[in-house]
Every structure is written in structure tokens, then in C-alpha cells.
C-alpha positions as a Markdown table, in Angstrom:
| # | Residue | x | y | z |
|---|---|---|---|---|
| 1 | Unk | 129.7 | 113.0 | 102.2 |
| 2 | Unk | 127.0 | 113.5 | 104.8 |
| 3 | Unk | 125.3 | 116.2 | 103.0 |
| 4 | Unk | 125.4 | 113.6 | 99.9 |
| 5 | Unk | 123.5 | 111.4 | 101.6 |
| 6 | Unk | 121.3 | 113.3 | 103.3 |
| 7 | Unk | 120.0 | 115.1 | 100.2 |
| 8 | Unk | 120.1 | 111.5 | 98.6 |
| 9 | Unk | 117.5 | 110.3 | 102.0 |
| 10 | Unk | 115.8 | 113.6 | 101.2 |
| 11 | Unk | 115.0 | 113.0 | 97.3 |
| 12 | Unk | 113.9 | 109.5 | 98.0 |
| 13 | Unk | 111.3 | 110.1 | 100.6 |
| 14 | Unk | 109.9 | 113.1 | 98.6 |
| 15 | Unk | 109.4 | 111.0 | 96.0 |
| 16 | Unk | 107.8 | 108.2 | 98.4 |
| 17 | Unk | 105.4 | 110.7 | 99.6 |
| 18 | Unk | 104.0 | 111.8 | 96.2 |
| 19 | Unk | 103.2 | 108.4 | 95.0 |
| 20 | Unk | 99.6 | 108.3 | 95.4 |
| 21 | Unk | 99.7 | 104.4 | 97.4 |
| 22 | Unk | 102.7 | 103.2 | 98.9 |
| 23 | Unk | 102.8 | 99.5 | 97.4 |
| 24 | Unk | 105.5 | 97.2 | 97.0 |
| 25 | Unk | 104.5 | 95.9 | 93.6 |
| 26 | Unk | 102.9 | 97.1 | 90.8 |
| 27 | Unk | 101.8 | 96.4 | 87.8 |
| 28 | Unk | 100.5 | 97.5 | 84.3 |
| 29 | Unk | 98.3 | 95.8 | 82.4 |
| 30 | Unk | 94.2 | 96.8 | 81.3 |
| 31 | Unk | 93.3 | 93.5 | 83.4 |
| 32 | Unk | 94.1 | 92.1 | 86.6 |
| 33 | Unk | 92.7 | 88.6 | 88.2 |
| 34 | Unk | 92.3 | 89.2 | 92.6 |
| 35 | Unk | 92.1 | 86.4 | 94.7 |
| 36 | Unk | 91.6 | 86.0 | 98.2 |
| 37 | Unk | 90.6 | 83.1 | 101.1 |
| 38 | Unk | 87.4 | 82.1 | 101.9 |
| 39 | Unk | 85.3 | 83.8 | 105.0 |
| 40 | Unk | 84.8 | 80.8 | 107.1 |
| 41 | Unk | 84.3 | 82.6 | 110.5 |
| 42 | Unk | 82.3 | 85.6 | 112.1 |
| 43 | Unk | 83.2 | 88.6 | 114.0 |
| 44 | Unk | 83.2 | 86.6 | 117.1 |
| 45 | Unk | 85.3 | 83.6 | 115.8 |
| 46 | Unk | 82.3 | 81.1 | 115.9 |
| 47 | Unk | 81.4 | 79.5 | 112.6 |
| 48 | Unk | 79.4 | 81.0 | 109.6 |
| 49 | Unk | 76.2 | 78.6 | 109.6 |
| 50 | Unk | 76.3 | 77.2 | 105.5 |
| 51 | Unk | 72.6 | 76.2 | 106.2 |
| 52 | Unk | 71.9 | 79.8 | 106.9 |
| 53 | Unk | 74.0 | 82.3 | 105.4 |
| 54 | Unk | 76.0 | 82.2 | 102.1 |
| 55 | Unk | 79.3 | 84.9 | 102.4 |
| 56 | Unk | 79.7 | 86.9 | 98.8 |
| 57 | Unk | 82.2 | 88.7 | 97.8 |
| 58 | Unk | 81.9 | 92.5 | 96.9 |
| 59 | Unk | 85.1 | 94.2 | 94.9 |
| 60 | Unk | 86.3 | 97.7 | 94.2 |
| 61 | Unk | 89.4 | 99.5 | 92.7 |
| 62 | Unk | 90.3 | 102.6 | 94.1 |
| 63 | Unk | 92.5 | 105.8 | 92.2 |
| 64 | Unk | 94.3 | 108.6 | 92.9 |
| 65 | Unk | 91.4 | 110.3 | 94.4 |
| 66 | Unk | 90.0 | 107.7 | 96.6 |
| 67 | Unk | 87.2 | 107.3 | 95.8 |
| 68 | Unk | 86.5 | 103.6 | 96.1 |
| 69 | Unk | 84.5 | 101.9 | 92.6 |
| 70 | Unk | 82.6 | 98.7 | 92.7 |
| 71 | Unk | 83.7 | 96.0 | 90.4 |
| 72 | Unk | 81.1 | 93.7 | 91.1 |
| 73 | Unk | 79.8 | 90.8 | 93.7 |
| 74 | Unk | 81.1 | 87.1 | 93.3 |
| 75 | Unk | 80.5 | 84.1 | 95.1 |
| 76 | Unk | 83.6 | 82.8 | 93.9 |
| 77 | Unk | 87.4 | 83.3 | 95.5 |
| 78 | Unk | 88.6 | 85.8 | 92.5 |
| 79 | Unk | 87.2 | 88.3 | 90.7 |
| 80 | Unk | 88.9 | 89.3 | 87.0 |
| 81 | Unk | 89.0 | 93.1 | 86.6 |
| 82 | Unk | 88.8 | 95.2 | 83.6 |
| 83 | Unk | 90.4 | 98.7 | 83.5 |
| 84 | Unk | 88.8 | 101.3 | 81.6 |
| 85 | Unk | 90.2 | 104.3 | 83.1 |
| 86 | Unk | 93.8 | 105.5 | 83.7 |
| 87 | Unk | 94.8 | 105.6 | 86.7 |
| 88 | Unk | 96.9 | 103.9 | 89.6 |
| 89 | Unk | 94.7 | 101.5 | 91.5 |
| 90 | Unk | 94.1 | 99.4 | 94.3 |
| 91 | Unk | 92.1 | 96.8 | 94.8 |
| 92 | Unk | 89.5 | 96.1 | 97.7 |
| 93 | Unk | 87.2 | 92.9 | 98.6 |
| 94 | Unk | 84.6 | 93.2 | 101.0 |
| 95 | Unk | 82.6 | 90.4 | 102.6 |
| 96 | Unk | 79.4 | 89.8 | 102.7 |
| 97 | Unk | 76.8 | 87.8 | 105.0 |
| 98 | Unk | 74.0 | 86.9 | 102.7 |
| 99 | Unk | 70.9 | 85.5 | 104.6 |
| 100 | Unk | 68.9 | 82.3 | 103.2 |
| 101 | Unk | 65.9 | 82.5 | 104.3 |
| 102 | Unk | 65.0 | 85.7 | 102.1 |
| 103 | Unk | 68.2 | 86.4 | 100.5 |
| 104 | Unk | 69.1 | 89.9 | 102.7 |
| 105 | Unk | 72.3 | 90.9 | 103.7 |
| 106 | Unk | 72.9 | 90.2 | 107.7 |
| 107 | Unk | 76.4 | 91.8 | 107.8 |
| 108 | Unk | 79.0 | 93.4 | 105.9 |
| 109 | Unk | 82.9 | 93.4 | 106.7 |
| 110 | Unk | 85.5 | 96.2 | 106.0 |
| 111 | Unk | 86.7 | 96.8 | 102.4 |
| 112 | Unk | 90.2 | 94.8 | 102.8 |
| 113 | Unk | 92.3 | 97.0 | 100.0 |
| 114 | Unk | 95.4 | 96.1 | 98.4 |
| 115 | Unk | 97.9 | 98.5 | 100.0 |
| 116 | Unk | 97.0 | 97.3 | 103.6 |
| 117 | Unk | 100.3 | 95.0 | 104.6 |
| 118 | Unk | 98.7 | 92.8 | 106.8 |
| 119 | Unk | 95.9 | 91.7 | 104.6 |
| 120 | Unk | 98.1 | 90.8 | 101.8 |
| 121 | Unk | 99.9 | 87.9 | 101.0 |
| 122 | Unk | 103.4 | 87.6 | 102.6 |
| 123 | Unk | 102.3 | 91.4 | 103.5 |
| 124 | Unk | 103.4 | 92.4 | 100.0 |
| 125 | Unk | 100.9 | 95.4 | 98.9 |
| 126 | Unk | 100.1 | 95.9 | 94.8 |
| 127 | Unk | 98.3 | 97.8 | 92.9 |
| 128 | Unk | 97.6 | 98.6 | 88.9 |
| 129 | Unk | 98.3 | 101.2 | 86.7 |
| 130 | Unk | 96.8 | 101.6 | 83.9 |
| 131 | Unk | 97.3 | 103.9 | 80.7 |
| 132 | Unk | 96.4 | 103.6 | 77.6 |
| 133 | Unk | 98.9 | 102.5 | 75.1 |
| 134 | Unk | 99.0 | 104.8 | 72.1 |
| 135 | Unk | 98.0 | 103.7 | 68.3 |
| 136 | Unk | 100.7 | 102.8 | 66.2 |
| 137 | Unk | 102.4 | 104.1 | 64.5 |
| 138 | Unk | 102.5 | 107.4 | 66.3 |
| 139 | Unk | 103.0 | 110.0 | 63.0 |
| 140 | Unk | 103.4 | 114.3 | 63.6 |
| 141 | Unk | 105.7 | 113.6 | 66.8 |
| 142 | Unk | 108.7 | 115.9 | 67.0 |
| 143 | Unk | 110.7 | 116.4 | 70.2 |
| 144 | Unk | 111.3 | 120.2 | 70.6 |
């Protein structure tokens, strides 16, 4: 019974350590709306000056190979994102400090991806994968 379940443990965490992102939920579809709370607050936990700065938001999906991809800069809380490429992805939002006075960027945070527990909501982790789905109806298919 041991060995059962030890070759059981074993085939399980294999199989954990292939998958390309360890998430707790994914899902497949070609488009996928992010959202995420507002940056109110600096690095040093004083206040972002709204008479000064604007904050923007930068977003990027990242696949198998890690390479991150930007998605585009909002000034909104979400971003709606449109796959083109299959792939399993996560998705990253990046913060930043847009200055006024001459529109420059005074700061930039860390990409916050989607895989990272304790930016997540409820530290649940998702991603996306997304394949194309295949013309119907599918003619010349034969299974050997």
C-alpha cells in the first residue's frame, strides 16, 4: 500500500512540475478582462500627490517561455485582453508614476503577475490558455 501511494505522490508532483505556471485556476477562452485596485500610495507609504502625478497602468501576458508581452497602458482599473497566440499565460500589471508637469514617467513598480499568491485575490493565482479551436466540420480525420 505504501509503494501505491508513493508512486501515486510521485506521478502527481511530476506532473506539477511540468506545468509551465503553477496556478490554481485556469481558464480558456481567446479573451480575458484583468482587474486590479487602484495605486493610491508610494514606496514609502505617503500619498501619491493627484495634483502632480497621474498612476497608469501598464499590462503584459506572459507564455511558456517567459518572455513577458505588453498589452497595452490604461488609466483605467481593467484592461480587456485579446489572445492571438496559443499558449498558457499569465497576466502582469505594472504601475506607473506619470508626471504632470511634462507628462514623464517619475517611477515605475514591479510587474505584479498572475501566478504570484500574494498579489492575487483571496491569493488564488490564474492564468489563460489559449488554443485555437479547429474549423468545423473537421473532414479526412482517421484515428490509426
Amino acid at each position: 500500500m505504501k509503494k501505491i501511494i508513493l508512486a501515486i505522490t510521485i506521478i502527481v508532483l511530476i506532473g506539477i512540475i511540468r506545468s509551465s505556471y503553477a496556478v490554481d485556476t485556469w481558464v480558456s477562452t481567446p479573451t480575458v478582462t484583468i482587474g486590479w485596485d487602484a495605486v493610491t500610495l508610494n514606496t514609502n507609504n505617503t500619498p501619491v500627490d493627484p495634483t502632480k502625478f497621474k498612476v497608469v497602468y501598464d499590462t503584459y501576458i506572459k507564455g511558456s517561455l517567459g518572455v513577458p508581452f505588453s498589452t497595452g497602458r490604461v488609466e483605467t482599473l481593467e484592461k480587456n485582453i485579446i489572445f492571438d497566440i496559443e499558449d498558457q499565460w499569465i497576466l502582469g500589471v505594472e504601475a506607473v508614476k506619470i508626471l504632470l508637469a511634462d507628462n514623464s514617467e517619475a517611477a515605475r513598480s514591479t510587474i505584479s503577475w498572475s501566478d504570484n499568491p500574494v498579489i492575487c485575490k483571496d491569493g488564488i493565482t490564474f492564468g489563460n490558455r489559449y488554443f485555437l479551436l479547429p474549423r468545423m466540420p473537421i473532414i479526412n480525420y482517421s484515428i490509426p
